[in-house]
ChimeraX commands (.cxc) that place a marker at each C-alpha (Angstrom):
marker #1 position -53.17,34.52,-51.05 radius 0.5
marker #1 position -50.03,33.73,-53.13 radius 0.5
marker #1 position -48.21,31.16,-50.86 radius 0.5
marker #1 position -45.28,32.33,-52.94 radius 0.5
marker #1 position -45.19,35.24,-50.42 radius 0.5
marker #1 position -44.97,33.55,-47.13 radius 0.5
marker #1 position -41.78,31.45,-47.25 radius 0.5
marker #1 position -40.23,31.18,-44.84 radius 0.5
marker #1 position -43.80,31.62,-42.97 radius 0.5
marker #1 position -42.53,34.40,-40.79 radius 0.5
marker #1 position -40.02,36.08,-42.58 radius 0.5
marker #1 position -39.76,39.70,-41.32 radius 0.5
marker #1 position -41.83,39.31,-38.26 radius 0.5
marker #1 position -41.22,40.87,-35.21 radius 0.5
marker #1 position -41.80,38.15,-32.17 radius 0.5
marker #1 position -41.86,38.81,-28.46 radius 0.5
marker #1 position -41.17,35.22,-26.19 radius 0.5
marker #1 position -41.48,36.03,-22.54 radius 0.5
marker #1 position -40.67,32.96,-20.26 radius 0.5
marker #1 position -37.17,31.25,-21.32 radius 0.5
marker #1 position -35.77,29.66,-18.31 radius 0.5
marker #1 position -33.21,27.98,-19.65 radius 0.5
marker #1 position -32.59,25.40,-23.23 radius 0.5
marker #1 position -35.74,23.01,-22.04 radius 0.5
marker #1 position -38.29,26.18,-21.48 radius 0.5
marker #1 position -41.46,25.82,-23.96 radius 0.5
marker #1 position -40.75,29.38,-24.38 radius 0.5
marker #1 position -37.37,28.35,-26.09 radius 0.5
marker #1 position -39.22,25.81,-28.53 radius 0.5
marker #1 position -41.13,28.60,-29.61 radius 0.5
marker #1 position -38.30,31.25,-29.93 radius 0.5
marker #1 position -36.01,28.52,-31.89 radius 0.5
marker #1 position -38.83,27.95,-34.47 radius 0.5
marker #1 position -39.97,31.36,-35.09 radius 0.5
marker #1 position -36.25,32.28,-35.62 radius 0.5
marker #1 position -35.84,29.63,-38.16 radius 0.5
marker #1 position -38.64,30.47,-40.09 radius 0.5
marker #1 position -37.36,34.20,-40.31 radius 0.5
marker #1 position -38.67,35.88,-37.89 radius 0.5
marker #1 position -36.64,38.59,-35.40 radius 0.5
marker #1 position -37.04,37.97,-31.77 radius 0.5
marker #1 position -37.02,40.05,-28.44 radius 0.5
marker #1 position -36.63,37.73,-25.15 radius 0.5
marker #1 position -36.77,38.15,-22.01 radius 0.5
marker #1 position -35.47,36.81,-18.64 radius 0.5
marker #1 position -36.85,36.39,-15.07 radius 0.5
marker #1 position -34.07,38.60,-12.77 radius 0.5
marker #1 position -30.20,38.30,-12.56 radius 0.5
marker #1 position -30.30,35.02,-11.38 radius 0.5
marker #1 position -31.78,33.86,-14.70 radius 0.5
marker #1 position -29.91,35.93,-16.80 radius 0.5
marker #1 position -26.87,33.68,-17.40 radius 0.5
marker #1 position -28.72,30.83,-18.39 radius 0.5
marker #1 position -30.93,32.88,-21.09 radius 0.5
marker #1 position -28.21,35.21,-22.53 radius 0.5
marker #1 position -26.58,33.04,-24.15 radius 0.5
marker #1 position -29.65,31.46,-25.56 radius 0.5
marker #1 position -31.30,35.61,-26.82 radius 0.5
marker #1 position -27.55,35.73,-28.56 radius 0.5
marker #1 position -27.50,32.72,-30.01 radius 0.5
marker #1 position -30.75,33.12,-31.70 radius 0.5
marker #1 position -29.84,36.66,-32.47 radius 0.5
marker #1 position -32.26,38.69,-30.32 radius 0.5
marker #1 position -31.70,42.34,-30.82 radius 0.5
marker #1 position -33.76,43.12,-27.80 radius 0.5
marker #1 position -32.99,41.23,-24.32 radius 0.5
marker #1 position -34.62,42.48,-21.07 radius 0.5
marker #1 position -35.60,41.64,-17.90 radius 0.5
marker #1 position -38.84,40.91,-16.97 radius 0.5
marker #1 position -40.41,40.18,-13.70 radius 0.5
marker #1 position -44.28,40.39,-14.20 radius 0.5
marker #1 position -45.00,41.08,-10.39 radius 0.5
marker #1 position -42.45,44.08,-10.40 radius 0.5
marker #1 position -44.35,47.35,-11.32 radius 0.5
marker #1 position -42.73,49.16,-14.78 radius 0.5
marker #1 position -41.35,46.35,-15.84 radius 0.5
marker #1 position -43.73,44.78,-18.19 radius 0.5
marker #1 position -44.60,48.93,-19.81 radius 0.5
marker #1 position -40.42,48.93,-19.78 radius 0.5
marker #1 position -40.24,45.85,-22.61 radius 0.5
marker #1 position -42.87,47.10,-24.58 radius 0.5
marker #1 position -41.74,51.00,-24.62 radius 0.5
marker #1 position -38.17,49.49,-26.38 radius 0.5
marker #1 position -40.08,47.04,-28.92 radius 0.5
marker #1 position -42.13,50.50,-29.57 radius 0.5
marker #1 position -38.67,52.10,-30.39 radius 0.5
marker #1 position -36.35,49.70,-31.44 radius 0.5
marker #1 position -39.15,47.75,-33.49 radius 0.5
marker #1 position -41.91,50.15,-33.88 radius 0.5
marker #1 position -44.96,47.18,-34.14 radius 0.5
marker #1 position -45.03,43.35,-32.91 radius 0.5
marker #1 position -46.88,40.67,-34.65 radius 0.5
marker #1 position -46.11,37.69,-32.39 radius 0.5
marker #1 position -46.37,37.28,-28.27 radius 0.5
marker #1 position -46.00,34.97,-26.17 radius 0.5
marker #1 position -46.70,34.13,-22.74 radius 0.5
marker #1 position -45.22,30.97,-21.05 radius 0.5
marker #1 position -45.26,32.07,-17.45 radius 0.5
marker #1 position -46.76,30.59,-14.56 radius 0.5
marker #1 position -45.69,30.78,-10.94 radius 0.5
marker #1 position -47.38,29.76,-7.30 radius 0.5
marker #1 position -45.80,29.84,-3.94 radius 0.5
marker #1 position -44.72,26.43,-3.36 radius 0.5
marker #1 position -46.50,25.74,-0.48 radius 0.5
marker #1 position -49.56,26.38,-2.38 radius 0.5
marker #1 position -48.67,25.00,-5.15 radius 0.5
marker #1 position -47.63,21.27,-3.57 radius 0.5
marker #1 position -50.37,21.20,-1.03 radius 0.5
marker #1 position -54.12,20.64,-2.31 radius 0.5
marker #1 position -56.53,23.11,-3.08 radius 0.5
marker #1 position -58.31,23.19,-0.11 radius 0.5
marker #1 position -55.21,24.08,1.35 radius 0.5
marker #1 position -54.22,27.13,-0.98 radius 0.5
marker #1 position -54.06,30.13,1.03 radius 0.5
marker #1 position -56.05,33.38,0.12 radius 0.5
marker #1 position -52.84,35.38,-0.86 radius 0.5
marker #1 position -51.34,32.17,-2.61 radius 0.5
marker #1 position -54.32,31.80,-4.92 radius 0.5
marker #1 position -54.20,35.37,-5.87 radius 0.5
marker #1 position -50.16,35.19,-7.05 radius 0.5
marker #1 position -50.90,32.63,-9.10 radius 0.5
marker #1 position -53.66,34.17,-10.57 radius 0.5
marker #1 position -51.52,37.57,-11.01 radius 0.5
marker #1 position -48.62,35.92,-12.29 radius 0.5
marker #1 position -49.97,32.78,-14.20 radius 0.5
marker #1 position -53.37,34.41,-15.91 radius 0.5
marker #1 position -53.87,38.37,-15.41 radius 0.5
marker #1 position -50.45,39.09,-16.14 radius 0.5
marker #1 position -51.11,37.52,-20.11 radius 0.5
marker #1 position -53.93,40.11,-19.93 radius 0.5
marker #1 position -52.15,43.05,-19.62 radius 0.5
marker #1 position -49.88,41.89,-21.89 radius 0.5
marker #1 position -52.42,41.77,-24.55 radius 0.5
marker #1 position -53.42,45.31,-23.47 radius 0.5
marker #1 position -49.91,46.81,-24.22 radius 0.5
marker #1 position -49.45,44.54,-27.27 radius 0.5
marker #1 position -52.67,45.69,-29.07 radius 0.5
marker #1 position -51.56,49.19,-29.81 radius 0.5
marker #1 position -48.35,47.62,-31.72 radius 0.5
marker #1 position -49.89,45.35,-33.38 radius 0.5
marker #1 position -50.60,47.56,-36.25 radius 0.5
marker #1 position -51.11,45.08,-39.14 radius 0.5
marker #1 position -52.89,42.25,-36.79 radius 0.5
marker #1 position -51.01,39.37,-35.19 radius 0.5
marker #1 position -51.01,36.52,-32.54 radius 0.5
marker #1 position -51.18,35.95,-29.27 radius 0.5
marker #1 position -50.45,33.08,-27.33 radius 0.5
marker #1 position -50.39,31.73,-23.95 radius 0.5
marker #1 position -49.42,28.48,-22.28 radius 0.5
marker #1 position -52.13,26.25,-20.33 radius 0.5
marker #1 position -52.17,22.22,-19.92 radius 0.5
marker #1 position -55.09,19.20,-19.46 radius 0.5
marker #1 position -55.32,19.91,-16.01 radius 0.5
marker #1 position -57.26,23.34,-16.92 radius 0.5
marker #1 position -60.12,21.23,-17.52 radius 0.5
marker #1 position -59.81,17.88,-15.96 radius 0.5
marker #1 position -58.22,16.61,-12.61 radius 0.5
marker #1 position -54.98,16.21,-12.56 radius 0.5
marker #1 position -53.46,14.92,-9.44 radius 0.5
marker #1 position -50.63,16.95,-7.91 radius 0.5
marker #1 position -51.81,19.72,-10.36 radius 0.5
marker #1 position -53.78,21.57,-7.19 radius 0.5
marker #1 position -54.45,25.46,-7.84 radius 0.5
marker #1 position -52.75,25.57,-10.71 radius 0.5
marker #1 position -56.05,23.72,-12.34 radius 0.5
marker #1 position -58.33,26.82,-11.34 radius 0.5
marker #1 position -55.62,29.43,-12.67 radius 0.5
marker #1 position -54.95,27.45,-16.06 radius 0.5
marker #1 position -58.86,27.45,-16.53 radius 0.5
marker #1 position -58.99,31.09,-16.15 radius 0.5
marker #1 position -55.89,31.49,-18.25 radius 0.5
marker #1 position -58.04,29.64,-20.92 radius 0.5
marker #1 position -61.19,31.45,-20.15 radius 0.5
marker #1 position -59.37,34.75,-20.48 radius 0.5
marker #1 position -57.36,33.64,-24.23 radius 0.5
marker #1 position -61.35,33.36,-25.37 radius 0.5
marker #1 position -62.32,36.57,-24.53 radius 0.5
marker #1 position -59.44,38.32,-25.52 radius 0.5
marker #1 position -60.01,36.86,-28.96 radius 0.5
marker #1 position -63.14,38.09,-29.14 radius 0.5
marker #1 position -62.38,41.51,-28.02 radius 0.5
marker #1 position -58.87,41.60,-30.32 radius 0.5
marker #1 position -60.71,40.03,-33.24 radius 0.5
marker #1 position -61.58,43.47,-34.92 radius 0.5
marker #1 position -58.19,44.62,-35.23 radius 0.5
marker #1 position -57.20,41.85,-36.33 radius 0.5
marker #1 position -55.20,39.92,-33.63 radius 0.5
marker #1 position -55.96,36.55,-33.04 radius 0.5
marker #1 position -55.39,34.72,-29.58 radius 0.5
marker #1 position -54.64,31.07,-28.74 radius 0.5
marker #1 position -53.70,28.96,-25.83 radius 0.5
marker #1 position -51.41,26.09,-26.33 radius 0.5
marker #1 position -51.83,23.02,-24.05 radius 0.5
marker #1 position -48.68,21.16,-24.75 radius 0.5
marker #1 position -48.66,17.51,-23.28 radius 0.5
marker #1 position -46.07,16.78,-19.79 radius 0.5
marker #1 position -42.54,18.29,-20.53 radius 0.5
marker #1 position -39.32,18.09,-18.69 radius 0.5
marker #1 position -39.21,21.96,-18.03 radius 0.5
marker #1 position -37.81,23.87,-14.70 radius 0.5
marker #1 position -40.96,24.55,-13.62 radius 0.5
marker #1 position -42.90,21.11,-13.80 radius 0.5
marker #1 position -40.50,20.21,-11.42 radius 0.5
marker #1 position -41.89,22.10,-9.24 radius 0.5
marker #1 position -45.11,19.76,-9.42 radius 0.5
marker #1 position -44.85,16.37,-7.03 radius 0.5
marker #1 position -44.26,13.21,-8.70 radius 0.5
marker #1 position -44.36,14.92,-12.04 radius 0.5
marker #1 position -42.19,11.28,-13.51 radius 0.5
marker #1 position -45.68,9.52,-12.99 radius 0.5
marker #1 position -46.93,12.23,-15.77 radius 0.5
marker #1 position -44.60,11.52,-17.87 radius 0.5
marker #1 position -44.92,8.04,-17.87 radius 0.5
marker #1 position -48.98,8.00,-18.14 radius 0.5
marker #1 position -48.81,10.09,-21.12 radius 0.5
marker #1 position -46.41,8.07,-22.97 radius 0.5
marker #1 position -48.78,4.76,-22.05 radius 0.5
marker #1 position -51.84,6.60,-23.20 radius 0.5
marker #1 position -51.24,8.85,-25.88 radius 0.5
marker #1 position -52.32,7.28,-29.68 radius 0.5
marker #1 position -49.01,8.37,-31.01 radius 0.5
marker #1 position -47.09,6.55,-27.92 radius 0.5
marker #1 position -44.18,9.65,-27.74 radius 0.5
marker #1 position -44.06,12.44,-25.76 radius 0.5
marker #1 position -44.22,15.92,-27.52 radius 0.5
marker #1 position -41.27,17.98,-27.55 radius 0.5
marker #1 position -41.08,21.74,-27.20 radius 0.5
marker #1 position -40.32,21.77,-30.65 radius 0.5
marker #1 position -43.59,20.38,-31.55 radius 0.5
marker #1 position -45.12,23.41,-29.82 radius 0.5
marker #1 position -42.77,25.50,-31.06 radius 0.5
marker #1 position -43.11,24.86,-34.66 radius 0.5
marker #1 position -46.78,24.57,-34.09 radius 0.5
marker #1 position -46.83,28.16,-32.72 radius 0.5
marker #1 position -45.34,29.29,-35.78 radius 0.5
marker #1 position -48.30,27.93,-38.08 radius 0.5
marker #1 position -50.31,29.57,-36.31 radius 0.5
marker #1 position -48.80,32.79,-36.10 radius 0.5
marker #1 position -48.26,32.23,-39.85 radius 0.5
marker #1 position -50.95,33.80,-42.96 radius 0.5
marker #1 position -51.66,29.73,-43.31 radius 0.5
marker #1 position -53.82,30.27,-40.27 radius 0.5
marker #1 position -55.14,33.06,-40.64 radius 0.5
marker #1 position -58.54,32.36,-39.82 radius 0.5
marker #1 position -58.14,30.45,-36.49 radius 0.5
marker #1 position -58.42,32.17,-33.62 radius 0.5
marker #1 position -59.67,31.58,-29.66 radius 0.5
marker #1 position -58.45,28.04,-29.45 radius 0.5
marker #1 position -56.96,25.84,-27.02 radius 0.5
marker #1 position -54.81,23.84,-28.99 radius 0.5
marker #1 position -53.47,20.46,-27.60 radius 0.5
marker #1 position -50.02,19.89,-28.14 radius 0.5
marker #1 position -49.62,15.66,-26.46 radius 0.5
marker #1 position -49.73,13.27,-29.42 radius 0.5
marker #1 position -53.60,12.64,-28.49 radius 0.5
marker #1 position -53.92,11.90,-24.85 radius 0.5
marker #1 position -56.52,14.54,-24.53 radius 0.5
marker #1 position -58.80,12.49,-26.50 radius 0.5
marker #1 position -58.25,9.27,-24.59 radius 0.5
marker #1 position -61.31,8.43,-21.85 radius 0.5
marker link #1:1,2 radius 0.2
marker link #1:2,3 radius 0.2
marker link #1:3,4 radius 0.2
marker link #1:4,5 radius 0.2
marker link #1:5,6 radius 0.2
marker link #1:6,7 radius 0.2
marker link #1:7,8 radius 0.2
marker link #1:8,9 radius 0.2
marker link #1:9,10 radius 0.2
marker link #1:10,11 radius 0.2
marker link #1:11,12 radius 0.2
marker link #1:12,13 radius 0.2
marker link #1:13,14 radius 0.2
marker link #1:14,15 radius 0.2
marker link #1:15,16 radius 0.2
marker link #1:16,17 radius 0.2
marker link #1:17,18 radius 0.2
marker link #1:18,19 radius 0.2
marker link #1:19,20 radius 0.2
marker link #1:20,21 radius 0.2
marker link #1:21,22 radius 0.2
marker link #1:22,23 radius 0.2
marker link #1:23,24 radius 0.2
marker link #1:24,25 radius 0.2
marker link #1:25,26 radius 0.2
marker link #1:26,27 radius 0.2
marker link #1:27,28 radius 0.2
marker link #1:28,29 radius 0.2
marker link #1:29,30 radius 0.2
marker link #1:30,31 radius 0.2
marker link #1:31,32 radius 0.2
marker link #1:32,33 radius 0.2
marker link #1:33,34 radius 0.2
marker link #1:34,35 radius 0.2
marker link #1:35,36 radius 0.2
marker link #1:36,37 radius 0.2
marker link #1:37,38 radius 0.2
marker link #1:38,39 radius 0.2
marker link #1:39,40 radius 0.2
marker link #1:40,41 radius 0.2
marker link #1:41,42 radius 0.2
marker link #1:42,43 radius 0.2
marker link #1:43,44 radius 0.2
marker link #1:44,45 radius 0.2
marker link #1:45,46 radius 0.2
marker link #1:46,47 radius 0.2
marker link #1:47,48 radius 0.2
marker link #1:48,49 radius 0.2
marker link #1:49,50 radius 0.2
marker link #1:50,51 radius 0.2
marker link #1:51,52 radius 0.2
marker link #1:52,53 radius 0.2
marker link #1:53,54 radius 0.2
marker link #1:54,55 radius 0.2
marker link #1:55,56 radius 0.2
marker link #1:56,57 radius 0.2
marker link #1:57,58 radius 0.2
marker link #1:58,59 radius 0.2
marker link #1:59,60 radius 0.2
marker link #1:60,61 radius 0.2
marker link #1:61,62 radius 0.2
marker link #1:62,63 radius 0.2
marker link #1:63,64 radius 0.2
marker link #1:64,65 radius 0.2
marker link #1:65,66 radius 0.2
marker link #1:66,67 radius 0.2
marker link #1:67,68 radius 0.2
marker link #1:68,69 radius 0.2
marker link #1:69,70 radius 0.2
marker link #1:70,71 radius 0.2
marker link #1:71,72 radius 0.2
marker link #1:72,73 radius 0.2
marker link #1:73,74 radius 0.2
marker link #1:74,75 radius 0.2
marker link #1:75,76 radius 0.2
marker link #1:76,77 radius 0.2
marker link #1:77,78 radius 0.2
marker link #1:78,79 radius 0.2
marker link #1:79,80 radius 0.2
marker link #1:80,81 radius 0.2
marker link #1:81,82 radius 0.2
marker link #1:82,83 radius 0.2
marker link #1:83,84 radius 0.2
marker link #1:84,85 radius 0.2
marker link #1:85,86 radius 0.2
marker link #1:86,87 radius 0.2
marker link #1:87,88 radius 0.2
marker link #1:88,89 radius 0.2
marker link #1:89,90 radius 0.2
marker link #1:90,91 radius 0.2
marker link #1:91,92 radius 0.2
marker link #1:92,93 radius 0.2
marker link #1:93,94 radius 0.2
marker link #1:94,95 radius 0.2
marker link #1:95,96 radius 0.2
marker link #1:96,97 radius 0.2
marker link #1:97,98 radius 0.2
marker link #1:98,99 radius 0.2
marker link #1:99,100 radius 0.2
marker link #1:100,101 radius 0.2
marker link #1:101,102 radius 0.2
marker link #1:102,103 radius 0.2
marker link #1:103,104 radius 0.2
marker link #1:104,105 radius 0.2
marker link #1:105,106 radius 0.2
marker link #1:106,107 radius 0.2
marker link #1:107,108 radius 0.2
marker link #1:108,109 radius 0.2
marker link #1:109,110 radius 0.2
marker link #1:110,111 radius 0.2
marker link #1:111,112 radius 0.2
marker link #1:112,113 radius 0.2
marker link #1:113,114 radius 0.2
marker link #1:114,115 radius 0.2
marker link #1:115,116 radius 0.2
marker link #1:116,117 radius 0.2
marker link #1:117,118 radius 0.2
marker link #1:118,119 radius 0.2
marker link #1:119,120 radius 0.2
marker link #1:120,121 radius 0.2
marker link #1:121,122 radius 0.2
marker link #1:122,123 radius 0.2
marker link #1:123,124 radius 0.2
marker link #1:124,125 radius 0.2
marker link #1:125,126 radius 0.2
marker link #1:126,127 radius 0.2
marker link #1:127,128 radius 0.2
marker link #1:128,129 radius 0.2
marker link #1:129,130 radius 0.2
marker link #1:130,131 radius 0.2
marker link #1:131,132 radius 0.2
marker link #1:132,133 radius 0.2
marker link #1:133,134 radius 0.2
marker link #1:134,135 radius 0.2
marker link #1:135,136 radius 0.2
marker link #1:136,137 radius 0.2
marker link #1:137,138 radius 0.2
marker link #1:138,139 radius 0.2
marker link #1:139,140 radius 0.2
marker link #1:140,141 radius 0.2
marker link #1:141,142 radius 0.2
marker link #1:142,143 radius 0.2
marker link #1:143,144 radius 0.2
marker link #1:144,145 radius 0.2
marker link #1:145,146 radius 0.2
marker link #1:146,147 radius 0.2
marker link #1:147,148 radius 0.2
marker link #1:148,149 radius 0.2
marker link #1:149,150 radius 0.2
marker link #1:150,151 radius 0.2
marker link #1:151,152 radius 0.2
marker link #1:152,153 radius 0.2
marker link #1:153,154 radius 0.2
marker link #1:154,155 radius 0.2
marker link #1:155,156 radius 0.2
marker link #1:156,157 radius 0.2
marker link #1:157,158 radius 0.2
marker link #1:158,159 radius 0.2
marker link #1:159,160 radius 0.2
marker link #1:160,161 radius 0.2
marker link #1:161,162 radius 0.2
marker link #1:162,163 radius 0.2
marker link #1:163,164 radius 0.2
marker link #1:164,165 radius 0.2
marker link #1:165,166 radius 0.2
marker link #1:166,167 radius 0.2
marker link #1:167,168 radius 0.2
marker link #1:168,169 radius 0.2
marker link #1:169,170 radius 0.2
marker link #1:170,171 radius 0.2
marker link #1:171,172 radius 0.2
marker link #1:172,173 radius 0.2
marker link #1:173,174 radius 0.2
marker link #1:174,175 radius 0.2
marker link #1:175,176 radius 0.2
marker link #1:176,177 radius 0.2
marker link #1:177,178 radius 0.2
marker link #1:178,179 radius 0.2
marker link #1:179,180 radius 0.2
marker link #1:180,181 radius 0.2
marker link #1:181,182 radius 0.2
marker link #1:182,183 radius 0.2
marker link #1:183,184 radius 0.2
marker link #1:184,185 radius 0.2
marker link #1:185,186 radius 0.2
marker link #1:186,187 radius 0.2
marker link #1:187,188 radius 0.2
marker link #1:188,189 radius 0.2
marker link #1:189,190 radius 0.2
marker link #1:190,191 radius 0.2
marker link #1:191,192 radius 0.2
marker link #1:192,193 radius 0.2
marker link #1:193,194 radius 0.2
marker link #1:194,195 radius 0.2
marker link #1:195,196 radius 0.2
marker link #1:196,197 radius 0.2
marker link #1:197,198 radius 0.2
marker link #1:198,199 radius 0.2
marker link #1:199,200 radius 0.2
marker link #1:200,201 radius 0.2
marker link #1:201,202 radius 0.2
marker link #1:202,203 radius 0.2
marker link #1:203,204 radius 0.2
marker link #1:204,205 radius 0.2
marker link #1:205,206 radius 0.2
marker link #1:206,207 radius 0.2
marker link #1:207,208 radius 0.2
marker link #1:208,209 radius 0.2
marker link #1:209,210 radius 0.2
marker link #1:210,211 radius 0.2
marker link #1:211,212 radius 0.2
marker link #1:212,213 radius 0.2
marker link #1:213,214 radius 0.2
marker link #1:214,215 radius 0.2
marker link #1:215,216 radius 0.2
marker link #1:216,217 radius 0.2
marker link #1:217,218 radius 0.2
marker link #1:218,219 radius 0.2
marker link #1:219,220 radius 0.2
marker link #1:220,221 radius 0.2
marker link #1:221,222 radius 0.2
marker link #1:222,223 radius 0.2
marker link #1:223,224 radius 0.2
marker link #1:224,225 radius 0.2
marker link #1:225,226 radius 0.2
marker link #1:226,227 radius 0.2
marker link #1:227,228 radius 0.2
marker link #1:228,229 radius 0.2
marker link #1:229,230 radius 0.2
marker link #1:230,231 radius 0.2
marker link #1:231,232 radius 0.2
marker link #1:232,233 radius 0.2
marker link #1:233,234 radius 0.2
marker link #1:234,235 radius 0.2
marker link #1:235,236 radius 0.2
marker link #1:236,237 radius 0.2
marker link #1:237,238 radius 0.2
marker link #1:238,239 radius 0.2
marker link #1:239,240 radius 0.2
marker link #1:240,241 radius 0.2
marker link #1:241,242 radius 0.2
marker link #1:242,243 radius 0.2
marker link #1:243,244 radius 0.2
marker link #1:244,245 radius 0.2
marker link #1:245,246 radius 0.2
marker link #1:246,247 radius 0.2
marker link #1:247,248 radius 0.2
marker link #1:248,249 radius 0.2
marker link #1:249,250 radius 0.2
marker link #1:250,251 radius 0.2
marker link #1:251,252 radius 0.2
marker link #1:252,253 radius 0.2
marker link #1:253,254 radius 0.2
marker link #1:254,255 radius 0.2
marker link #1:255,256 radius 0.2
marker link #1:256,257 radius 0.2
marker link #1:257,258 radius 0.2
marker link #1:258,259 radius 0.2
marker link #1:259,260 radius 0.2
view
């Protein structure tokens, strides 16, 4: 490989980010970096409500393709990937950073998490990445990456993290297998566990401060990651310089993961 040919790493790629809430979203991290390192970017946003705070966000990085995306709405999902198809013609990059449980499911333990609960967050949070992958494949001509958000709590106990342990577990489960079944054409699948970050929807998680404050205390690098950090680290991996990494779950946290 003639590293000559890969600067900037992503020059003329063609990157979907689907989660941007607003200037603190992972999502964003990653959409910021790949655009810096050249690549062209289609984003999407939750509903109307959402709209206004990610607009100005898809024009300031220069997104030629903005569009609404509920996952749990039917035609949606087939309606973002029919425009990449015609405005783009192939994708190389996707990512995933959505998660969602009914709150009452989602702040009470899992014992507690009703039937129907437990399925929406499984639909939104893990299956939806799935079908993603499904209507990515076909555009993903030349290979690429696929990515998907998880955190610690996937595989250890987390207090306050309740279902969402289970569903981020499954999330990580599924990022193997899709690897494996991808890896023939080329398209190589990760999940990203990024250390606690100050986005819209940990707040959603009770006394998410006390997570904030552990992880400084016990990571080796005593910081807390940014979502630039995952951002940038996204990009790597989406880049030829890692080309033969694939099925991982990548931990984004300065180190706590390692500490007993």
């Amino acid at each position: 490989m003639n590293l000559e040919t890969v600067r900037p790493i992503l020059a003329g790629a063609k990157a979907l980010v689907c989660g941007i809430a607003n200037e603190h979203s992972i999502a964003y991290g990653c959409a910021k970096a790949f655009q810096e390192l050249g690549a062209e970017l289609a984003i999407t946003y939750l509903n109307d409500k959402a709209r206004p705070h990610v607009e100005p966000i898809a024009q300031a990085l220069g997104a030629p393709i903005f569009m609404p995306l509920d996952v749990a709405k039917p035609g949606e999902l087939e309606a973002v990937f029919e425009r990449i198809e015609q405005t783009w013609g192939r994708l190389d990059i996707l990512v995933h950073s959505l998660a969602w449980a009914p709150k009452d499911d989602l702040q009470g333990g899992l014992l507690d998490c009703s039937a129907q609960g437990f399925g929406q967050a499984m639909d939104v949070s893990c299956h939806s990445f799935i079908r993603m992958a499904r209507l990515a494949a076909p555009l993903m001509k030349d290979g690429g990456t696929l990515f998907t958000m998880s955190y610690h709590g996937a595989n250890k106990v987390v207090p306050n993290y309740n279902v969402m342990g289970p569903v981020k577990a499954a999330l990580e489960a599924s990022a193997r297998y899709l690897a494996y079944e991808l890896g023939p054409q080329r398209i190589r699948v990760h999940a990203i566990s990024p250390g606690p970050l100050k986005t819209r929807a940990a707040s959603g998680l009770k006394e998410f401060d006390l997570l904030l404050n552990e992880a400084v205390q016990r990571a080796p690098i005593g910081e807390l990651v940014d979502i630039m950090d995952v951002g940038l680290t996204c990009a790597f991996l989406a880049s030829p310089y890692a080309r033969r990494l694939s099925g991982e779950t990548l931990y984004i946290d300065g180190g706590v993961n390692i500490m007993a």
